[in-house]
HTML snippet that shows the backbone in 3Dmol.js (N, CA, C, O; Angstrom):
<script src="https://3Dmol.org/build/3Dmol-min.js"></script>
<div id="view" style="width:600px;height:400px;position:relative"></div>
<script>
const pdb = `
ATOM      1  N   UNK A   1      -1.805   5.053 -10.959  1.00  0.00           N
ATOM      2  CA  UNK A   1      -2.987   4.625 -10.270  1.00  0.00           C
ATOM      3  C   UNK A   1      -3.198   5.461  -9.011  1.00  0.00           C
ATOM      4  O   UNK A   1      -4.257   6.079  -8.903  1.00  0.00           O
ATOM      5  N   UNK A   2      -2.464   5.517  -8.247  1.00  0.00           N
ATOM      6  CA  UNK A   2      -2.355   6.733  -6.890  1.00  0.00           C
ATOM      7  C   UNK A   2      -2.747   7.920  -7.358  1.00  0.00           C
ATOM      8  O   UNK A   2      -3.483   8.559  -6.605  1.00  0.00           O
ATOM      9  N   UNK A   3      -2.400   8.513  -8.632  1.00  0.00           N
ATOM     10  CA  UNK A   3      -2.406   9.907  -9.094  1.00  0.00           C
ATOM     11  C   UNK A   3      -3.658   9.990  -9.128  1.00  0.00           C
ATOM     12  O   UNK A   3      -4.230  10.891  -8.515  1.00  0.00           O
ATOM     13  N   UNK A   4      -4.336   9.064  -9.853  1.00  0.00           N
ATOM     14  CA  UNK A   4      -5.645   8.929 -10.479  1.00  0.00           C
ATOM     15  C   UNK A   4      -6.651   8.801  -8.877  1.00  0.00           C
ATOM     16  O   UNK A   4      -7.808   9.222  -8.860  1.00  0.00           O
ATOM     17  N   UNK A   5      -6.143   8.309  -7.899  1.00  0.00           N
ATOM     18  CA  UNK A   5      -7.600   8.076  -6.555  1.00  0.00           C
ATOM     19  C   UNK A   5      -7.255   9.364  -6.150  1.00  0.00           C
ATOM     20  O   UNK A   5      -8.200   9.882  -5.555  1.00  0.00           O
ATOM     21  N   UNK A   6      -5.843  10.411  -6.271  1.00  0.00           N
ATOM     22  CA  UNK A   6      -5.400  11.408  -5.646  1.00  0.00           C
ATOM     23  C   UNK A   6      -6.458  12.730  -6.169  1.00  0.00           C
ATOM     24  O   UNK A   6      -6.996  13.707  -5.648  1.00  0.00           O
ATOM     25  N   UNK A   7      -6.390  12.198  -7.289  1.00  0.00           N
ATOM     26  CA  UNK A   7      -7.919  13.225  -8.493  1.00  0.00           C
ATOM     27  C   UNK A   7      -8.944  12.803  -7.915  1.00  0.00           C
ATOM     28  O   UNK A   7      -9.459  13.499  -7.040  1.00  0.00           O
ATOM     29  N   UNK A   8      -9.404  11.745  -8.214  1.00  0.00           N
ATOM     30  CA  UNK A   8     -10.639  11.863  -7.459  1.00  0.00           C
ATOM     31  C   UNK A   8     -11.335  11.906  -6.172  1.00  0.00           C
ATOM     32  O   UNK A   8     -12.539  11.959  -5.919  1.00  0.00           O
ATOM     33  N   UNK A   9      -9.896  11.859  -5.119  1.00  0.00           N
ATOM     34  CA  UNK A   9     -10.623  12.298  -3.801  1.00  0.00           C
ATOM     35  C   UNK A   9     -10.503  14.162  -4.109  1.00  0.00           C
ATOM     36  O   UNK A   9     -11.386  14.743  -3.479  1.00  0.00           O
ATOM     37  N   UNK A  10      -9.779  14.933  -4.768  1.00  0.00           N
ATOM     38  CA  UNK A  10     -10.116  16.172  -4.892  1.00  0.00           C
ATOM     39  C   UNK A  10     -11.194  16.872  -5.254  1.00  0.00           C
ATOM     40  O   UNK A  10     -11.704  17.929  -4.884  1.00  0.00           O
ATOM     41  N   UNK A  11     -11.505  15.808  -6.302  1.00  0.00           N
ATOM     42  CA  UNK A  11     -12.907  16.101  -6.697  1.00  0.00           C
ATOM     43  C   UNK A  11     -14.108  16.103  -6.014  1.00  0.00           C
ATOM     44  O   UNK A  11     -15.029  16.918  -6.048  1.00  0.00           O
ATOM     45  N   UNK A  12     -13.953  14.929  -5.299  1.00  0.00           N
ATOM     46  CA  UNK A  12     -14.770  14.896  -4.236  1.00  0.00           C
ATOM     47  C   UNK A  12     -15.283  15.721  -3.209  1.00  0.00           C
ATOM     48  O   UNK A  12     -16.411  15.816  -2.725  1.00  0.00           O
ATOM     49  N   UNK A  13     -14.317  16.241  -3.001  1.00  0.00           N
ATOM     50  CA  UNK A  13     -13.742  17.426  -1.561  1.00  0.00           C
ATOM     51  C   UNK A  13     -14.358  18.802  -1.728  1.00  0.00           C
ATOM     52  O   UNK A  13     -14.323  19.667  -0.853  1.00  0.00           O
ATOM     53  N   UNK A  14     -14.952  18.945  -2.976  1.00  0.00           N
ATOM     54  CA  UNK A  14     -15.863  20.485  -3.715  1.00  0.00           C
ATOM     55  C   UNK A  14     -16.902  20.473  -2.709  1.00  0.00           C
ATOM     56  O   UNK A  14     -17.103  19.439  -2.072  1.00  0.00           O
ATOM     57  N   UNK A  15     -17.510  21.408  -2.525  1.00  0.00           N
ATOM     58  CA  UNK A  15     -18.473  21.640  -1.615  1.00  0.00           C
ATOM     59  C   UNK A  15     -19.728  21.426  -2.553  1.00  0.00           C
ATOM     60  O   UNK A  15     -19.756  21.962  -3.661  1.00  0.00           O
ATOM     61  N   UNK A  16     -20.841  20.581  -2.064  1.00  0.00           N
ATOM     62  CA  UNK A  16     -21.755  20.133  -2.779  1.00  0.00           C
ATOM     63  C   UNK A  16     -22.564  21.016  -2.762  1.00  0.00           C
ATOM     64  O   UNK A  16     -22.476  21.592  -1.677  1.00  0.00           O
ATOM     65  N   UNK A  17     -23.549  21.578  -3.573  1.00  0.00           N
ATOM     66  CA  UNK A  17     -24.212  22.540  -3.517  1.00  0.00           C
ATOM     67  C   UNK A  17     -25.623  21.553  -3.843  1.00  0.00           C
ATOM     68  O   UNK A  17     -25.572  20.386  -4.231  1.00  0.00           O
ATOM     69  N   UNK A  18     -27.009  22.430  -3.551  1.00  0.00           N
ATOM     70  CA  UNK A  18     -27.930  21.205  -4.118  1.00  0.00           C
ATOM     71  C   UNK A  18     -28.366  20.929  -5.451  1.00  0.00           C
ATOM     72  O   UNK A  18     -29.388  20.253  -5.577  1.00  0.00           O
ATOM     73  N   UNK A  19     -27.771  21.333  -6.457  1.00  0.00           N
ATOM     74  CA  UNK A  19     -28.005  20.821  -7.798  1.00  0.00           C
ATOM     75  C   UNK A  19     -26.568  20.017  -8.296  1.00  0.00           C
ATOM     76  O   UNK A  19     -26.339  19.648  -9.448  1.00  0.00           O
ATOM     77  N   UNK A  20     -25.600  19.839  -7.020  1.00  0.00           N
ATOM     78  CA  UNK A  20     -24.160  19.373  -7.542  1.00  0.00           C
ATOM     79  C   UNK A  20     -23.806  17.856  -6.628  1.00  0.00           C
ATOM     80  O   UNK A  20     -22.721  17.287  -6.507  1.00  0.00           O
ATOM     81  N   UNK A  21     -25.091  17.494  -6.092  1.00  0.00           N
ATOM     82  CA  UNK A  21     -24.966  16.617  -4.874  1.00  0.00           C
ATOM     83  C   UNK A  21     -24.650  15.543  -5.452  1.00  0.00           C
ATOM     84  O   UNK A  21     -23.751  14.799  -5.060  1.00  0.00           O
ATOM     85  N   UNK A  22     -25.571  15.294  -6.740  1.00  0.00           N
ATOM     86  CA  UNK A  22     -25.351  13.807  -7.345  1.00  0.00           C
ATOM     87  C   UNK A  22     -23.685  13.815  -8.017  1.00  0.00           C
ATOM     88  O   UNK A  22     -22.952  12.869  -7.729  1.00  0.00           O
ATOM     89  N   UNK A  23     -23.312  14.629  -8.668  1.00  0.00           N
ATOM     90  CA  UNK A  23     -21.754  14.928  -9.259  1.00  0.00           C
ATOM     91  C   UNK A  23     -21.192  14.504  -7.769  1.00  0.00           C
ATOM     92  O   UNK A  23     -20.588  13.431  -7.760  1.00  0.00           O
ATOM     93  N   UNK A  24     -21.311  15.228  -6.440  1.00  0.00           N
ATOM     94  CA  UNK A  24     -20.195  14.612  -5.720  1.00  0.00           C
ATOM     95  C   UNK A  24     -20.332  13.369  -5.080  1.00  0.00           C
ATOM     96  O   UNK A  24     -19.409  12.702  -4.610  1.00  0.00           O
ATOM     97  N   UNK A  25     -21.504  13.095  -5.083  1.00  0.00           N
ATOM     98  CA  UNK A  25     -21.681  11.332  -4.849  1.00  0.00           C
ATOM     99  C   UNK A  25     -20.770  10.595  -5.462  1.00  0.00           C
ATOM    100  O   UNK A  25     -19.931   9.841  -4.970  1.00  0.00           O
ATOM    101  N   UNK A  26     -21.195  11.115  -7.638  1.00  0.00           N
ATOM    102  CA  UNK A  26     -20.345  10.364  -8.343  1.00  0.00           C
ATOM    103  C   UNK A  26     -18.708  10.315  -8.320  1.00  0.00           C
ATOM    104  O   UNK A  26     -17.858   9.520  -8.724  1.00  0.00           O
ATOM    105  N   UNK A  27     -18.702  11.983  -7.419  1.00  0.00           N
ATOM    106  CA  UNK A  27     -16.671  11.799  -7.574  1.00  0.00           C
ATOM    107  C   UNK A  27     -16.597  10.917  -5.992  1.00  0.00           C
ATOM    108  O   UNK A  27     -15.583  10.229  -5.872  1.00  0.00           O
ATOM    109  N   UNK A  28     -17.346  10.900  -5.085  1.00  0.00           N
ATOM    110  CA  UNK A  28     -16.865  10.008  -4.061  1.00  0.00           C
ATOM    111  C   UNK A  28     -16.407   8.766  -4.752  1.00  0.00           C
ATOM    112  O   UNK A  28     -15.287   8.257  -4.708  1.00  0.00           O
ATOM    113  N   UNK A  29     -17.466   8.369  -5.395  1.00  0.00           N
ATOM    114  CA  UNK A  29     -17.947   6.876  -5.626  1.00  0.00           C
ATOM    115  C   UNK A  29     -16.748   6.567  -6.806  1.00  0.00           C
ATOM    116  O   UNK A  29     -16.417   5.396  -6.988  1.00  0.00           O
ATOM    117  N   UNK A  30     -16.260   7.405  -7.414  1.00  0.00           N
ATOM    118  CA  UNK A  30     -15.210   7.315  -8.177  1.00  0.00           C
ATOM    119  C   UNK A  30     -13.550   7.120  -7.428  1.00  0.00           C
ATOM    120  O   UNK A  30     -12.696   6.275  -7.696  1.00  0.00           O
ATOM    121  N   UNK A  31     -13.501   8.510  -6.180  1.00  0.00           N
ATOM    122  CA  UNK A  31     -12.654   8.147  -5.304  1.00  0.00           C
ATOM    123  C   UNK A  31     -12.258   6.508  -4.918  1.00  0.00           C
ATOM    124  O   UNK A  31     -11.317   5.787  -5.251  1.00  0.00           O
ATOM    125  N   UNK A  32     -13.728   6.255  -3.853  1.00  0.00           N
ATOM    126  CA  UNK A  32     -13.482   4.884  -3.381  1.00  0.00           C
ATOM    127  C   UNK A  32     -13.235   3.758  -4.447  1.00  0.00           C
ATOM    128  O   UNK A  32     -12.699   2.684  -4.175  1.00  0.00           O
ATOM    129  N   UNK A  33     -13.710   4.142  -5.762  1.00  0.00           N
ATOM    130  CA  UNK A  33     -13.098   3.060  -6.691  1.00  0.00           C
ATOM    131  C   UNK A  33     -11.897   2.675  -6.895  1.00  0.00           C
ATOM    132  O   UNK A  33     -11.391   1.574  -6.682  1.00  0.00           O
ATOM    133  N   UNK A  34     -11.247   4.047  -7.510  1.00  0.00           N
ATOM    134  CA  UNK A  34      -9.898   4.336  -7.870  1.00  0.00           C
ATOM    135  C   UNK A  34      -8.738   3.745  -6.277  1.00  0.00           C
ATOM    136  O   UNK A  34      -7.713   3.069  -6.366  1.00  0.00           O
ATOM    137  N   UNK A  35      -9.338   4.263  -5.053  1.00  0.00           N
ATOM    138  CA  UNK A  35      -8.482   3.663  -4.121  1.00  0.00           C
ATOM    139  C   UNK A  35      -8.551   1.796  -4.100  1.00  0.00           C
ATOM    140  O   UNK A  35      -7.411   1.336  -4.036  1.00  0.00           O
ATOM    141  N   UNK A  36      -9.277   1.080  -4.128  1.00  0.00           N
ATOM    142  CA  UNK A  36      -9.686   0.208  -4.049  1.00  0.00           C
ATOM    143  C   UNK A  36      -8.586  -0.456  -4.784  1.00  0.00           C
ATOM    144  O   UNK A  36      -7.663  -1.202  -4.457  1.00  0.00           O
ATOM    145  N   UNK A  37      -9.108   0.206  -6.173  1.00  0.00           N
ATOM    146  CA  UNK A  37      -8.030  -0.556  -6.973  1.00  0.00           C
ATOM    147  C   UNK A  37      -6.459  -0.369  -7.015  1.00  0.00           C
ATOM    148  O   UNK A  37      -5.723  -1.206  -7.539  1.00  0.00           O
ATOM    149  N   UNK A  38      -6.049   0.675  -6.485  1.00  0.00           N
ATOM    150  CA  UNK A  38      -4.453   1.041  -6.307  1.00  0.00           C
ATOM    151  C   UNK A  38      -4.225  -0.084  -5.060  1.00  0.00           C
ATOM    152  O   UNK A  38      -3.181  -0.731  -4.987  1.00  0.00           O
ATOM    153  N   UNK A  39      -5.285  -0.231  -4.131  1.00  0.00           N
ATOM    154  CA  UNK A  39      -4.852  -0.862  -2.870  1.00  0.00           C
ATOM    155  C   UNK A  39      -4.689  -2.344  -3.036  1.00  0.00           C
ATOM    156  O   UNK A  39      -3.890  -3.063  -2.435  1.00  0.00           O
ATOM    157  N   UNK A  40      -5.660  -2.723  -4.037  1.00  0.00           N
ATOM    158  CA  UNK A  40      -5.562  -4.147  -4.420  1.00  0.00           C
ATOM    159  C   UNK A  40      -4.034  -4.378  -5.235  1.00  0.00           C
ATOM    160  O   UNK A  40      -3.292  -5.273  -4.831  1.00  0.00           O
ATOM    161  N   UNK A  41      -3.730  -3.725  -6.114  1.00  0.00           N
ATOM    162  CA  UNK A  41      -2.670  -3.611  -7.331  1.00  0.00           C
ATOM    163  C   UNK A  41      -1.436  -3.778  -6.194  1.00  0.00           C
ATOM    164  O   UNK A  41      -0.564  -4.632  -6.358  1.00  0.00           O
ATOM    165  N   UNK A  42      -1.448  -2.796  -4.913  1.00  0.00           N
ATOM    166  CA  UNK A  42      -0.495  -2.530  -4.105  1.00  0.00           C
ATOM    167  C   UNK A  42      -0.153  -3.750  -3.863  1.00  0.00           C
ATOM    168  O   UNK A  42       0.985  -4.149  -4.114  1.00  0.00           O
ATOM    169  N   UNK A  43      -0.978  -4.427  -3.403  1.00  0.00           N
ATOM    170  CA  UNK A  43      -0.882  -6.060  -2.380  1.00  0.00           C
ATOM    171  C   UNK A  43      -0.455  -6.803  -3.096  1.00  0.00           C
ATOM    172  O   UNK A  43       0.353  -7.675  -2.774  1.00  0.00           O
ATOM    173  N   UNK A  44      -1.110  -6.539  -4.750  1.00  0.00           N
ATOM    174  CA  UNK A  44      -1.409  -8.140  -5.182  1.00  0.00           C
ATOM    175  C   UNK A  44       0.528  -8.259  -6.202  1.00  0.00           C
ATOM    176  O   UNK A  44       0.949  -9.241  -6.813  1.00  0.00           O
ATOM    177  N   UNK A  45       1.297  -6.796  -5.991  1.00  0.00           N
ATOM    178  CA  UNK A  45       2.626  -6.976  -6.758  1.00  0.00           C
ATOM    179  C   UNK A  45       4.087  -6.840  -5.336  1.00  0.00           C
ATOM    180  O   UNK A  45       5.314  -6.786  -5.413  1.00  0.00           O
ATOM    181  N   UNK A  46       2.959  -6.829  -4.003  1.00  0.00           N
ATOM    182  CA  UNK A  46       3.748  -7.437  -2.942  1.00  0.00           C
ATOM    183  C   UNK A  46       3.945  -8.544  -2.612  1.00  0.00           C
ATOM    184  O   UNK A  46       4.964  -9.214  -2.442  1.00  0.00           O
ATOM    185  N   UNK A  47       2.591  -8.774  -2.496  1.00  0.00           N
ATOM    186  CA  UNK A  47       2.146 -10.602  -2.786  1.00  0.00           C
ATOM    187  C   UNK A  47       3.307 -11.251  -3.840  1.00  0.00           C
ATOM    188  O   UNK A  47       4.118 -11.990  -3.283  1.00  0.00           O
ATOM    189  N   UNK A  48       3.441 -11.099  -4.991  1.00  0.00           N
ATOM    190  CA  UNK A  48       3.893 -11.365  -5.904  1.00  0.00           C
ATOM    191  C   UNK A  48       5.289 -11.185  -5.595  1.00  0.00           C
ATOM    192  O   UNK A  48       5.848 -12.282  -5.559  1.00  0.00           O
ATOM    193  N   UNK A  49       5.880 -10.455  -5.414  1.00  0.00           N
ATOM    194  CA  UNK A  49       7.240 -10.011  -4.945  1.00  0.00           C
ATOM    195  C   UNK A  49       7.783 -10.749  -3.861  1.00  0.00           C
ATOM    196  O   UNK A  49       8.939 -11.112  -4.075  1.00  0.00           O
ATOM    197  N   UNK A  50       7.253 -11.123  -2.632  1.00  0.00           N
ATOM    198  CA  UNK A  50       7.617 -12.020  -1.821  1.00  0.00           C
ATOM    199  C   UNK A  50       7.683 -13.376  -2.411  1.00  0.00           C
ATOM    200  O   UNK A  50       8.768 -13.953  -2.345  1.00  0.00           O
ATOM    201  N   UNK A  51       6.603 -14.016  -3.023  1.00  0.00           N
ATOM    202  CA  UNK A  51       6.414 -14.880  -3.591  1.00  0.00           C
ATOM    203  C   UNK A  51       7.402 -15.695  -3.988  1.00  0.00           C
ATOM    204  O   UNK A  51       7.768 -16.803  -3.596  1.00  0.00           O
ATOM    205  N   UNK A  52       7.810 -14.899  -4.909  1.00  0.00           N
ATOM    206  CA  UNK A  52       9.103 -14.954  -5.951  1.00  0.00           C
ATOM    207  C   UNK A  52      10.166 -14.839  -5.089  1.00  0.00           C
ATOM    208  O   UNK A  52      11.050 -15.655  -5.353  1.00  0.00           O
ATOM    209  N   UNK A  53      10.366 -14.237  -4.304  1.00  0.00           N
ATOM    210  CA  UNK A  53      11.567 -14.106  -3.626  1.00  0.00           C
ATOM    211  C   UNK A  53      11.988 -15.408  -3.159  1.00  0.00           C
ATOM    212  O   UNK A  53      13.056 -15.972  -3.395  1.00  0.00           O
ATOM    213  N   UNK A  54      10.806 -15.898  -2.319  1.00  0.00           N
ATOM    214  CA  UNK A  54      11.206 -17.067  -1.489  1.00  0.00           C
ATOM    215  C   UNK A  54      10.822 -18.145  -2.197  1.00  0.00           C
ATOM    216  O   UNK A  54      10.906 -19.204  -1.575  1.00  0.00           O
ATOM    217  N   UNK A  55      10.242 -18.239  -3.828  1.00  0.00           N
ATOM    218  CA  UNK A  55      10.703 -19.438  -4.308  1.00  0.00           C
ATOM    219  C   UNK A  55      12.198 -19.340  -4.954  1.00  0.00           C
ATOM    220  O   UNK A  55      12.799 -20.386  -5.196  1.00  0.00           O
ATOM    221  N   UNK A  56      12.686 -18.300  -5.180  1.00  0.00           N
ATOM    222  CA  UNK A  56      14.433 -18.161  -5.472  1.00  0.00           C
ATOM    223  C   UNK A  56      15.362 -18.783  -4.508  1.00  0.00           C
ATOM    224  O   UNK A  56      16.449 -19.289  -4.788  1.00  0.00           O
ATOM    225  N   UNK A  57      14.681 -18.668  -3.055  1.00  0.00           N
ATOM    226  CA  UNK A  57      16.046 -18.949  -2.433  1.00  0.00           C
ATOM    227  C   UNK A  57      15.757 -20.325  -1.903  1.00  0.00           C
ATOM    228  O   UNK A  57      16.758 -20.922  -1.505  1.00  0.00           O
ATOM    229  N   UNK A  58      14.566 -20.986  -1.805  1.00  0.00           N
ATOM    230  CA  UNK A  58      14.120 -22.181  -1.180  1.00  0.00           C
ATOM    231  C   UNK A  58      15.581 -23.203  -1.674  1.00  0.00           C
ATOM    232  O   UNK A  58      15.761 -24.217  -1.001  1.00  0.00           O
ATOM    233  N   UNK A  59      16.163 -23.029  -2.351  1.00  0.00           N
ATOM    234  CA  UNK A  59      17.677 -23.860  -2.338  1.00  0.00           C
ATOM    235  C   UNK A  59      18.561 -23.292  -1.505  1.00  0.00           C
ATOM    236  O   UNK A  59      19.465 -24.063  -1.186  1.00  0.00           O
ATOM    237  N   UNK A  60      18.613 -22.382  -1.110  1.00  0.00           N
ATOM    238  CA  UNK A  60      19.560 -21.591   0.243  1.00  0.00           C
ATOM    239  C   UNK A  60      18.624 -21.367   2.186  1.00  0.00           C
ATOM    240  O   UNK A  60      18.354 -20.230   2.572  1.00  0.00           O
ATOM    241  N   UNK A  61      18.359 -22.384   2.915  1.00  0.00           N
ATOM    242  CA  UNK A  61      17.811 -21.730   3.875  1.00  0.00           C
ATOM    243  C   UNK A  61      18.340 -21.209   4.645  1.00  0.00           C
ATOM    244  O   UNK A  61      17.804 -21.115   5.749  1.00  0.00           O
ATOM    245  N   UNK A  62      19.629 -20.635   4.413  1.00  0.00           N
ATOM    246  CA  UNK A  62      20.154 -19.416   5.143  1.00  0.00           C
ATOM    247  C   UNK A  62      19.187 -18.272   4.321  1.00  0.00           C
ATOM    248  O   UNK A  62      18.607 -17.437   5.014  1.00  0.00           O
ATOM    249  N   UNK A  63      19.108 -18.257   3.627  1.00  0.00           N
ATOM    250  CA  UNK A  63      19.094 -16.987   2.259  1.00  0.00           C
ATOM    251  C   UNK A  63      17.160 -16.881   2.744  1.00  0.00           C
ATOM    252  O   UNK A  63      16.478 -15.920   3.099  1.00  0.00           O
ATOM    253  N   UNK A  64      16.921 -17.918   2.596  1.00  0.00           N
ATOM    254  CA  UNK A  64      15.516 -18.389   2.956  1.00  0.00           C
ATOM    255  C   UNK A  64      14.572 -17.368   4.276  1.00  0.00           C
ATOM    256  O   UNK A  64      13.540 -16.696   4.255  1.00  0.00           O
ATOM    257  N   UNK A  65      15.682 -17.755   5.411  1.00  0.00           N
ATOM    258  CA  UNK A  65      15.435 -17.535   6.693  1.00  0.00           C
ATOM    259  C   UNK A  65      15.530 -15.428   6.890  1.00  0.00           C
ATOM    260  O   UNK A  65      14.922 -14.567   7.526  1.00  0.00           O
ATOM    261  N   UNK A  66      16.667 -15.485   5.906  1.00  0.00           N
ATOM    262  CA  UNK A  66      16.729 -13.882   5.899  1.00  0.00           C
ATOM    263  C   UNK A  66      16.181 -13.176   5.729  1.00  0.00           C
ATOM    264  O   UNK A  66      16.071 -12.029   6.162  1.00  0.00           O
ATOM    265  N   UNK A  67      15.322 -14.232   4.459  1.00  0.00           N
ATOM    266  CA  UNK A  67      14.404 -13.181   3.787  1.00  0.00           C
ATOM    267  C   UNK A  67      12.662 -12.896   4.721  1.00  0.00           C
ATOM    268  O   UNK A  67      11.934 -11.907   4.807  1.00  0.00           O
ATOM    269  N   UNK A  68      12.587 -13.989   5.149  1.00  0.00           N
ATOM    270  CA  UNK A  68      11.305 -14.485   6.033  1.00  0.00           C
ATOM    271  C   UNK A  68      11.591 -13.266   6.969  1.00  0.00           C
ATOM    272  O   UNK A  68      10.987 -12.195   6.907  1.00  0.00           O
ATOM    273  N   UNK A  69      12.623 -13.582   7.869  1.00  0.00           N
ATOM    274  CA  UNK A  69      13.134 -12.357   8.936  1.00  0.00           C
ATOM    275  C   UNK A  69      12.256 -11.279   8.254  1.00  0.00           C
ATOM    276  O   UNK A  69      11.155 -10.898   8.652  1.00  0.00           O
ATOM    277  N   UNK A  70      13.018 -10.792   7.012  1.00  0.00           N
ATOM    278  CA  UNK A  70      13.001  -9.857   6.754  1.00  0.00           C
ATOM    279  C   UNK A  70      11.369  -8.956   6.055  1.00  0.00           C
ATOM    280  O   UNK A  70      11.044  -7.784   5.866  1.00  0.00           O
ATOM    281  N   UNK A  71      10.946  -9.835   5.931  1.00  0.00           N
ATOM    282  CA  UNK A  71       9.182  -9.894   5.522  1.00  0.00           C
ATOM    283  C   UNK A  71       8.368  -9.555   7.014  1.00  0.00           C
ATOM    284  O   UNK A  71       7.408  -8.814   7.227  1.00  0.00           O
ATOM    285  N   UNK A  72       9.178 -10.429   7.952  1.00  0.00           N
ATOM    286  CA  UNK A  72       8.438 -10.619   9.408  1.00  0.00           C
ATOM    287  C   UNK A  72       8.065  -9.329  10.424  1.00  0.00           C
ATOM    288  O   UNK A  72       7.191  -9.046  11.244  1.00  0.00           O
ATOM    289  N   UNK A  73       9.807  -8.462   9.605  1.00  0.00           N
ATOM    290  CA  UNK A  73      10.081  -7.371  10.349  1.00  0.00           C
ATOM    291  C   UNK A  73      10.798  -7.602  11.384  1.00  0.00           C
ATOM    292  O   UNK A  73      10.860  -6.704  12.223  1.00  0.00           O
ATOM    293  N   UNK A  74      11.538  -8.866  11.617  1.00  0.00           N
ATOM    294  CA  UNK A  74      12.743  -9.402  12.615  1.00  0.00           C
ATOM    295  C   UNK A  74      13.734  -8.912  12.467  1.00  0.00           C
ATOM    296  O   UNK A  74      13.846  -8.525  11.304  1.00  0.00           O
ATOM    297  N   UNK A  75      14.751  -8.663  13.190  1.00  0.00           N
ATOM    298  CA  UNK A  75      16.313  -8.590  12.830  1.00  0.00           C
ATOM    299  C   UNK A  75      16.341  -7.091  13.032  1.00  0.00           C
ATOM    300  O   UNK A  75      16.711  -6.474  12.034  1.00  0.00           O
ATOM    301  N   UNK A  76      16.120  -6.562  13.802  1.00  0.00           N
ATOM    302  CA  UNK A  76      16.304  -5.145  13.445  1.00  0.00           C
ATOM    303  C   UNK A  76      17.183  -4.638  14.297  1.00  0.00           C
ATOM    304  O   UNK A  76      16.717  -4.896  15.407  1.00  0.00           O
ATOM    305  N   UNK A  77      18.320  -3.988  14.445  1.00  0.00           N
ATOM    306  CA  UNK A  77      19.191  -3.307  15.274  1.00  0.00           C
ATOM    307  C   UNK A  77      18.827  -2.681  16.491  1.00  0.00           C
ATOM    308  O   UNK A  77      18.586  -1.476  16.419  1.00  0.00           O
ATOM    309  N   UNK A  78      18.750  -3.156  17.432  1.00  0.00           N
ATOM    310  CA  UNK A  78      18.522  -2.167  18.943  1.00  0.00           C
ATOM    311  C   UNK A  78      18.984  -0.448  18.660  1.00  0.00           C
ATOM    312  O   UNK A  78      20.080  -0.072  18.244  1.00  0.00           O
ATOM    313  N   UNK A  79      17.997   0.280  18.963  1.00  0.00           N
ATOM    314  CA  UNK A  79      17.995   1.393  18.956  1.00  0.00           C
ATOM    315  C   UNK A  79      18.855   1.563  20.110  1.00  0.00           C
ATOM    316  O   UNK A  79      18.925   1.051  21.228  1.00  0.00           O
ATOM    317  N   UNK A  80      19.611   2.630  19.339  1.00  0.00           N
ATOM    318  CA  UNK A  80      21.409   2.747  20.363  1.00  0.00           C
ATOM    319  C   UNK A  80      21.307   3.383  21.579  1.00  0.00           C
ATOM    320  O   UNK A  80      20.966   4.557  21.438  1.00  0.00           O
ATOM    321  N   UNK A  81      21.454   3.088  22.579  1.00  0.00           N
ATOM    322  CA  UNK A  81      21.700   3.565  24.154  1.00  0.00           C
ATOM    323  C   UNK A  81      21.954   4.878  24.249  1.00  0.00           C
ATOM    324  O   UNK A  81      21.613   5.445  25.287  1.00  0.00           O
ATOM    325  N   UNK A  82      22.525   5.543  23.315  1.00  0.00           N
ATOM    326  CA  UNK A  82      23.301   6.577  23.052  1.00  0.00           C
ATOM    327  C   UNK A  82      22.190   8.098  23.087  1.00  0.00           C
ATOM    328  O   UNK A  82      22.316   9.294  23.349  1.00  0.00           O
ATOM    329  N   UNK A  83      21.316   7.344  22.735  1.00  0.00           N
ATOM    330  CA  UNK A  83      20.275   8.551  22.301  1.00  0.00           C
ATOM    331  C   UNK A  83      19.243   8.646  23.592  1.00  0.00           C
ATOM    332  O   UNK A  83      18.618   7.810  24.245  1.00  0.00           O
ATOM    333  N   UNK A  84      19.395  10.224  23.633  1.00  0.00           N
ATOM    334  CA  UNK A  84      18.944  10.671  24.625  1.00  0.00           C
ATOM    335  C   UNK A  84      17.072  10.509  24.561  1.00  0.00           C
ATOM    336  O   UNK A  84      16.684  11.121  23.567  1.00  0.00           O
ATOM    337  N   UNK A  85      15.974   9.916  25.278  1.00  0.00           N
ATOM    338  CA  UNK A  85      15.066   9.459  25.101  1.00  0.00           C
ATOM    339  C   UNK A  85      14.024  10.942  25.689  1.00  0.00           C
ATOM    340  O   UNK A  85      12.794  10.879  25.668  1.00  0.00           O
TER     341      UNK A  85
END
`;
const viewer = $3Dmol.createViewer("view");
viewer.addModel(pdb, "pdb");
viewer.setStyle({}, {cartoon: {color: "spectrum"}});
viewer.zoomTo();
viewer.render();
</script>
């Protein structure tokens, strides 16, 4: 699906000439399709993936809490003192 919006924003990207204007309308309009739908697909098997996750552990709320953290973007290691800024 990526490969496929990756084609048609190339297509797009041709320099329109004036008998080629409507063709690159149609590869825009093909672009913004093709992204649309990779972006939806993206969400909707993240969506899905969390989902599932945290109805697996809802019998563990240690396991529970980790995972939430971990969705939230919590818990993350202090970037080490060590490194010169």
């Amino acid at each position: 699906m990526e490969r496929a919006s990756r084609r048609a924003a190339r297509a797009g990207t041709t320099d329109p000439s004036a008998d080629n204007v409507a063709a690159a309308a149609a590869s825009n309009d093909a672009w913004t399709t093709e992204r649309r739908s990779y972006r939806d697909l993206r969400n909707r098997k993240r969506e899905e993936f969390w989902q599932t996750k945290i109805e697996s552990e809802r019998s563990t709320p240690r396991r529970l809490w980790q995972s939430i953290d971990s969705l939230m973007g919590r818990g993350h290691a202090p970037p080490s003192s060590s490194i010169d800024a």
